[in-house]
N, C-alpha and C positions, 0 to 999 in steps of 0.2 A: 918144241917137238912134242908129240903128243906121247902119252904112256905107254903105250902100246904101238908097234910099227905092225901094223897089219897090213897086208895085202887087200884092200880095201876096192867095188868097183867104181871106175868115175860115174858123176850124172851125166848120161847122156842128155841133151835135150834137141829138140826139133821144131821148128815153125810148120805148123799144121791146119790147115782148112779143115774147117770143121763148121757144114750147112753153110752161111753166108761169113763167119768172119775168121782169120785165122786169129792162134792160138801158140803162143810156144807152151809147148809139154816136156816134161822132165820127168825119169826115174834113174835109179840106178843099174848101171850093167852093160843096158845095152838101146839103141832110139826106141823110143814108144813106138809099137805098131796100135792100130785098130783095135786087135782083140785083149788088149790091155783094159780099152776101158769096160769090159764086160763085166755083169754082173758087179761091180761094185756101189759104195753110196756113196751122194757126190754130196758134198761138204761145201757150203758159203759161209766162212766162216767174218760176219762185220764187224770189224774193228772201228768203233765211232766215230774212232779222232783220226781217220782217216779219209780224207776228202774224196780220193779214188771211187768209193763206193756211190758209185752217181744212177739215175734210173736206171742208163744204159747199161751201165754191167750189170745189176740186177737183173735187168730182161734177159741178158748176156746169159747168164746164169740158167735161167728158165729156159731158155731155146734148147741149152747143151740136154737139160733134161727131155727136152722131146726128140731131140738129133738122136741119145741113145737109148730112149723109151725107159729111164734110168731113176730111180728112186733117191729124193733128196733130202738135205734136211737144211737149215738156216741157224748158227748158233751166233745169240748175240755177243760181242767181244767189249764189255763194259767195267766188269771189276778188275781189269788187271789197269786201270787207267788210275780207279780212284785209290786200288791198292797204293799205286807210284805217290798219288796226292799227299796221301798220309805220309806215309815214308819219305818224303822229301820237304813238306811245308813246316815249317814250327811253327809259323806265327797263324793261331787259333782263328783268326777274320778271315785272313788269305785263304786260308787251307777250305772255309767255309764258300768263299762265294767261288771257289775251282772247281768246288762239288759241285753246290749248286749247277754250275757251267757245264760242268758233267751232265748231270742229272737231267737238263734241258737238252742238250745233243742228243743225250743216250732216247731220249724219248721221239725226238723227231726221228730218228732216224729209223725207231720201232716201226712209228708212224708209216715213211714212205715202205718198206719191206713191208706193211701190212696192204697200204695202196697195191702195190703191185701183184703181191700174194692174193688177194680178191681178185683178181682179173684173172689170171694164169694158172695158180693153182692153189685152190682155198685148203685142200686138204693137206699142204706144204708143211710139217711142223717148222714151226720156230720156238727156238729152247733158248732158257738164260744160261749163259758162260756158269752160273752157280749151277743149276739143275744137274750140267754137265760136271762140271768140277765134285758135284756129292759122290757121284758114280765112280771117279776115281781114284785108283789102290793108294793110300794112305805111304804105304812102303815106298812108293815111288818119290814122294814128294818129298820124305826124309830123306833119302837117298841122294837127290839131286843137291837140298839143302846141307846135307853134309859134306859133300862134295865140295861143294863151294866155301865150305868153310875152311874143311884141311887147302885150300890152295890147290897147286896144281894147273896143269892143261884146261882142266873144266873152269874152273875160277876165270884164269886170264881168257879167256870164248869170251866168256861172260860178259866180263868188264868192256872187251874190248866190243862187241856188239852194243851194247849200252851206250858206247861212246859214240858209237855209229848214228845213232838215230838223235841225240841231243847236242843241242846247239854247244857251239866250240863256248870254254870257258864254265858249263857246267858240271860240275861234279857226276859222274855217273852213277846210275842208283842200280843194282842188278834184280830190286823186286819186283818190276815188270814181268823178265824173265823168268824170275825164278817162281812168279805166281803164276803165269801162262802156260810154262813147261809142263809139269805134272797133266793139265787140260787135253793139249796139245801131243803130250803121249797117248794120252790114254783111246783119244780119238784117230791116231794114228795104226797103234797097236791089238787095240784091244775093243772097239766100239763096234766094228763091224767084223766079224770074220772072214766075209768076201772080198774087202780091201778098199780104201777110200781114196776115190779123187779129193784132191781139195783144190778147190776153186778160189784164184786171189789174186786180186791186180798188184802185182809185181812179183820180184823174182824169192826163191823161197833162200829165207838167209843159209848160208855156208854153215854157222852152229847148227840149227836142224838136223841137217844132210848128217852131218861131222857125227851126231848122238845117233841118229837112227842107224849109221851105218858102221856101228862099233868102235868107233876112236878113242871113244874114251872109257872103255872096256875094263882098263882099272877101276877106275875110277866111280862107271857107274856099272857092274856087273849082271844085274838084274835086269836095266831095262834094253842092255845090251842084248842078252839071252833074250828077252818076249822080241826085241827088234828081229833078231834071228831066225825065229819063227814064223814071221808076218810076212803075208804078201807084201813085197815093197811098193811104198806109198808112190800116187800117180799126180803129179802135180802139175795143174793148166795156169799161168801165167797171163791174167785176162786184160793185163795194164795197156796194153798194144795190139788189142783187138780190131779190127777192120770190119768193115762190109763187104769184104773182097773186091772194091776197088783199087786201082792203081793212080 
């Protein structure tokens, strides 16, 4: 159970045509309409080691900005990878050539996001996951890290997410998460004050939703209260995008 039993709203979400391909859309409360994605900045956020991110969602991506004449930005998602590296390899060769392996993904994939950003839209920033991460509140990042240290509702999300994404039989490590999150609020909360689509082929995990929409409110009371304040975040599901064929 979580610390707090708040009356909390469900995510709605909805499959949506949007220009030629649909879209499932998600926020909290109530189904996305239209005038939801107004005025906000639309967020691609690439995670490397994630094969999903192919030309086509990229293009994908740049269409939704011309469908809503909508200002965007591209944050590359690379240190919470190598963060996991270090935290999880002991042996000093290993842990060397996963970088390396890193460090070679993370560039090609710089590379195609540049391919296509010269085409579409040169003047698209693209920013490193660090650039981002300097800009956000120090306070939050303690917070979430202490959280997970007293245990609790927050700790086992955690864990249990972590387990989610790694192969059965490995130890789960929560420094993904717990280095991504502070980012990941900060761009939610606090980066834009008009309110941010985020753009991501697949669906947005249940922790997320669970922290943005005060569950764990004991637990983390700050970032609870900035969530509270915030336009709730608009999130397009780009994994099962079509051409609007049948």
């Amino acid at each position: 159970m979580y610390a707090a039993d708040l009356a909390v709203p469900p995510i709605c979400s909805s499959r949506q045509r949007i220009g030629r391909r649909h879209y499932v859309v998600s926020m909290p409360g109530r189904p996305p309409a239209p005038a939801d994605f107004d005025d906000r900045l639309f967020c691609l956020m690439v995670s490397v080691r994630n094969p999903a991110f192919s030309r086509r969602q990229l293009s994908g991506f740049f269409d939704l900005l011309d469908h809503f004449n909508a200002q965007g930005e591209i944050i590359i998602f690379d240190a919470p990878y190598a963060r996991t590296i270090v935290a999880t390899t002991p042996c000093q060769d290993e842990r060397a050539r996963e970088l390396t392996k890193l460090d070679r993904i993370t560039r090609e994939r710089i590379e195609m996001v540049q391919r296509i950003r010269s085409n579409r839209c040169p003047a698209l920033p693209v920013r490193s996951f660090e650039a981002v991460a300097n800009e956000a509140d120090p306070a939050w990042n303690e917070e979430l890290r202490s959280a997970f240290a007293a245990g609790g509702a927050f700790r086992d999300a955690i864990l249990a997410r972590s387990r989610e994404v790694l192969p059965a039989g490995v130890t789960p490590s929560p420094e993904f998460l717990l280095f991504e999150l502070p980012v990941l609020l900060h761009l939610y909360l606090r980066y834009c004050a008009r309110g941010v689509v985020d753009v991501y082929p697949g669906e947005n995990p249940p922790l997320i939703w669970d922290v943005l929409l005060g569950r764990f409110a004991d637990e983390l009371p700050a970032i609870s209260r900035a969530a509270g304040l915030t336009r709730p975040l608009l999130y397009v599901d780009s994994a099962a995008a079509d051409d609007g064929r049948r």
